[in-house]
Backbone as a chain_set.jsonl record, in Angstrom:
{"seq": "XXXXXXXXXXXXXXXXXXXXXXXXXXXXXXXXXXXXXXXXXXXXXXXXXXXXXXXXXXXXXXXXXXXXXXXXXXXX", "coords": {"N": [[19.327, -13.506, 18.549], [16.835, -11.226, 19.807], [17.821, -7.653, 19.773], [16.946, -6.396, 22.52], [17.575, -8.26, 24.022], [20.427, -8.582, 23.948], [20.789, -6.078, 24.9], [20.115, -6.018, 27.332], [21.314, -8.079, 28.544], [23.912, -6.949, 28.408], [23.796, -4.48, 30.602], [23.534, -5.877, 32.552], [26.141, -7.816, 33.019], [27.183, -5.309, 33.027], [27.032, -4.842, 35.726], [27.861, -6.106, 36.65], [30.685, -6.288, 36.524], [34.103, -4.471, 37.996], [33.465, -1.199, 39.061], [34.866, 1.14, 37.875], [35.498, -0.049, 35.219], [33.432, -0.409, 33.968], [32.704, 1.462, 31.433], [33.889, 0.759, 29.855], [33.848, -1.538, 28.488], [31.569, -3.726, 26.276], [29.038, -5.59, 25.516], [29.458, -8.345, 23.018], [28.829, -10.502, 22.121], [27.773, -14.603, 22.359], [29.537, -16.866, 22.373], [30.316, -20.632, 21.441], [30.139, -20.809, 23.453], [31.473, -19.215, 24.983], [31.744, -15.565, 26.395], [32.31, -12.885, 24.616], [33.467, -9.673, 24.937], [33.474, -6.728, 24.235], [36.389, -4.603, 24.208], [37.467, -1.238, 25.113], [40.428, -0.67, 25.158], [43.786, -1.612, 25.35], [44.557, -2.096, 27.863], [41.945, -2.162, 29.886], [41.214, -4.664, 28.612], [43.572, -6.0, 29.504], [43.145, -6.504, 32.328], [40.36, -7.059, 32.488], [41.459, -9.912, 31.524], [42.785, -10.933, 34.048], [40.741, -10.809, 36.067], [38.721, -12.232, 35.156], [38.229, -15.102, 36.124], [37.437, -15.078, 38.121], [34.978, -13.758, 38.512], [33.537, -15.432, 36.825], [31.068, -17.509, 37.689], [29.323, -15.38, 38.459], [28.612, -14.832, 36.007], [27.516, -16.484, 34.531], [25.821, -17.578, 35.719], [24.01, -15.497, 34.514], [23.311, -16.417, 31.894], [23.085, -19.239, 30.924], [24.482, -20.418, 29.271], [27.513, -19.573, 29.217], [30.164, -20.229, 29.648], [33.341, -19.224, 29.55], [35.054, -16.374, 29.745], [36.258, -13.868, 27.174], [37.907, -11.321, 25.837], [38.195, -9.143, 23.333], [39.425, -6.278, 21.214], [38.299, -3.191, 20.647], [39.17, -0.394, 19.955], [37.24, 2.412, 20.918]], "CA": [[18.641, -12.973, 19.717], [16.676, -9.695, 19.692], [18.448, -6.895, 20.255], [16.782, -6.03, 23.483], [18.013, -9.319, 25.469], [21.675, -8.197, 24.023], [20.95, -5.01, 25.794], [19.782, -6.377, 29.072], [22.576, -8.846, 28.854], [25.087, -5.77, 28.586], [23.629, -4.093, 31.112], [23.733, -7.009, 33.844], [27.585, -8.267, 32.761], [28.721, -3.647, 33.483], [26.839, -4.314, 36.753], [29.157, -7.588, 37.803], [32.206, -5.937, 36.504], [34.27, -3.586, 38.523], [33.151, 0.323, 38.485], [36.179, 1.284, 36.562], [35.933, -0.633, 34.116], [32.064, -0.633, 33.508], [32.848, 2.244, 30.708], [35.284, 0.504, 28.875], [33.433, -3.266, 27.878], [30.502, -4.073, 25.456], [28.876, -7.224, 25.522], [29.43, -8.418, 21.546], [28.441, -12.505, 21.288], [28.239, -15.489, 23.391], [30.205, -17.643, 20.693], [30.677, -21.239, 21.968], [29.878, -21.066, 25.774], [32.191, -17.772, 25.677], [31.077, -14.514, 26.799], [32.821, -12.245, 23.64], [33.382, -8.417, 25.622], [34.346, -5.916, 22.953], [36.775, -3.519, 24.913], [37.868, -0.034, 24.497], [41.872, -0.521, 25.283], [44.406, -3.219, 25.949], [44.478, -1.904, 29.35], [41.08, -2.667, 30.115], [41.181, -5.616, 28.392], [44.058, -6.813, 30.566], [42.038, -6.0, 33.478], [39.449, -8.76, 32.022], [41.917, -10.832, 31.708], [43.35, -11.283, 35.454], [39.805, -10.661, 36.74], [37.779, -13.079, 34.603], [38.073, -16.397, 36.251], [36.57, -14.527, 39.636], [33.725, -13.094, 37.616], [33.092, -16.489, 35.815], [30.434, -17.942, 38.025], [27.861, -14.481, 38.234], [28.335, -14.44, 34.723], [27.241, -17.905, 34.381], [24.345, -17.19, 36.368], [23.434, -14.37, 33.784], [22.983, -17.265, 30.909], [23.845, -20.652, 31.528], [25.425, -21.096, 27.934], [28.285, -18.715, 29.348], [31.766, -20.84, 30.468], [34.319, -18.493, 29.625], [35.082, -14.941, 28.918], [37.24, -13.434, 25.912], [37.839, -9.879, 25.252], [38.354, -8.085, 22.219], [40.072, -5.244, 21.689], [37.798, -2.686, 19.614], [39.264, 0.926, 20.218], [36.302, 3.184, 20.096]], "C": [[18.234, -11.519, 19.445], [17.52, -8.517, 20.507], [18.148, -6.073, 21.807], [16.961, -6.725, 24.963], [19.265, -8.521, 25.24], [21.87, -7.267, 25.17], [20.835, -5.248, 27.296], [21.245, -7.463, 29.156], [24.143, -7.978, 29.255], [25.164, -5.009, 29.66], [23.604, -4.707, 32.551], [25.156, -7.13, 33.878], [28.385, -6.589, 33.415], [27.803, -3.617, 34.881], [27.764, -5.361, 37.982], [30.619, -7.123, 37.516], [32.722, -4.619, 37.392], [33.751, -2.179, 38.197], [33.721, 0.934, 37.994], [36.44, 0.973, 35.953], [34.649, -0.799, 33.086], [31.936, 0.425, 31.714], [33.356, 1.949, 29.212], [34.956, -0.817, 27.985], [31.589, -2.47, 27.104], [30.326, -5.194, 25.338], [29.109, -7.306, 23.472], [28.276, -10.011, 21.28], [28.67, -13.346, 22.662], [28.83, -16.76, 22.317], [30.534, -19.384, 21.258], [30.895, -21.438, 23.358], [30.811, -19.742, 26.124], [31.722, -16.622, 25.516], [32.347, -13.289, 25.669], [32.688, -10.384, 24.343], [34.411, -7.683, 24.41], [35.047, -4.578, 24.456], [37.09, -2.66, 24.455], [39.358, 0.233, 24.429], [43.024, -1.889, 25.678], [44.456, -2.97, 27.32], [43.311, -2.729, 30.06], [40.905, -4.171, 29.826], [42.167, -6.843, 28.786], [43.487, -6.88, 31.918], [41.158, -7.373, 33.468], [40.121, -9.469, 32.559], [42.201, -11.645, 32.919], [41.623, -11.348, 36.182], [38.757, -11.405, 36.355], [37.132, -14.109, 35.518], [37.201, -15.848, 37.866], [34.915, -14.135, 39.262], [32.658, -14.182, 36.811], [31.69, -16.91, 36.399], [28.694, -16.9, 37.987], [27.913, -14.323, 37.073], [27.542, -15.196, 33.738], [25.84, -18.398, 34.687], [23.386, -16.06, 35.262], [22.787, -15.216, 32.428], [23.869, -18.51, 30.927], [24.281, -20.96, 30.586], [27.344, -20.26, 28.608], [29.598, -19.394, 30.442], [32.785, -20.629, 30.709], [33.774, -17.202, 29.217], [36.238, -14.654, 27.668], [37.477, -12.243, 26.078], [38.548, -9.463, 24.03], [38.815, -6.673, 21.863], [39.379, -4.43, 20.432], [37.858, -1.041, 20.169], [38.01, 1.74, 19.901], [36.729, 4.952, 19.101]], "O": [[19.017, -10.696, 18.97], [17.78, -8.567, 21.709], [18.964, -5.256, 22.234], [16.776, -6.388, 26.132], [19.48, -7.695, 26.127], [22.671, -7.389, 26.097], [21.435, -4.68, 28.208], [22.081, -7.311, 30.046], [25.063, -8.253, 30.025], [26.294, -4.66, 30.001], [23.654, -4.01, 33.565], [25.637, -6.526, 34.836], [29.478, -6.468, 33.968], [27.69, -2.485, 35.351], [28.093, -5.41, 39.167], [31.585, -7.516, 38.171], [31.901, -3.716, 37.552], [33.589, -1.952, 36.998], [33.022, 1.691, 37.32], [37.566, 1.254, 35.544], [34.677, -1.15, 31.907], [31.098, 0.045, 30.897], [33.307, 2.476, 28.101], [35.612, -1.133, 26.992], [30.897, -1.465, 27.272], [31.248, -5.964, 25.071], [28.89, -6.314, 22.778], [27.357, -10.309, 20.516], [29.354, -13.06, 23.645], [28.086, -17.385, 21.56], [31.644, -19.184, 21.753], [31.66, -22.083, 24.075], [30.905, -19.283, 27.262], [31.179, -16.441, 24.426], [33.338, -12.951, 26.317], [31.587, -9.882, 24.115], [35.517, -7.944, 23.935], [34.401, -3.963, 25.304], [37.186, -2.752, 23.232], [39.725, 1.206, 23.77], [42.766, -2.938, 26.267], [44.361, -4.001, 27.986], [43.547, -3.755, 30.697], [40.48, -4.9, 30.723], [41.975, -8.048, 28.622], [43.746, -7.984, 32.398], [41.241, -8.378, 34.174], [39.93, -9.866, 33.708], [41.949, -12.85, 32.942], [41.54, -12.267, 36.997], [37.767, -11.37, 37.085], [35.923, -14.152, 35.746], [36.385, -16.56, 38.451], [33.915, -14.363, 39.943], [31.527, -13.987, 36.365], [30.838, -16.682, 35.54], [27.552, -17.267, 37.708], [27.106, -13.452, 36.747], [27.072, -14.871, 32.647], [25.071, -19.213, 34.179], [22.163, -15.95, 35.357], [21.792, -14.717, 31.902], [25.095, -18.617, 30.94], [24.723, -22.102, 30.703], [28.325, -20.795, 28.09], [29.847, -19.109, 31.613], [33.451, -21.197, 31.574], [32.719, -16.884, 28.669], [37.059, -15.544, 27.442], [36.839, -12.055, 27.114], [39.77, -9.605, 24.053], [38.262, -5.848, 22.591], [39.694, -4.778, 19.294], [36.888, -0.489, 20.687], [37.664, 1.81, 18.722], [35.857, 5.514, 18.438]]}, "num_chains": 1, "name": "protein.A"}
């Protein structure tokens, strides 16, 4: 995908996630129907975790390949 859907895709996904947390995720991949979020801390990336399955459906709406989330833990 060109790098300018990625970007619009990144930029939709930090407007469905909480405002405290919008700082902290990067969209990476949609890898197998899952939505791949590179994070900045395990904090944040527990955060994901508990808050995913609420999030699943507008995210789903953002690209209909998109069934789960993941996160990644990529300290910047």
């Amino acid at each position: 995908m060109p790098s300018e859907i990625w970007q619009r895709l990144d930029a939709q996904v930090k407007q469905i996630l909480p405002v405290n947390l919008r700082a902290h995720f990067q969209v990476a991949c949609i890898e197998e129907g899952c939505l791949v979020l590179l994070a900045a801390n395990n904090m944040a990336a527990s955060r994901l975790r508990m808050i995913a399955p609420g999030l699943l459906p507008q995210l789903g709406r953002l690209d209909s390949r998109i069934t789960q989330v993941r996160a990644k833990i990529l300290p910047k």
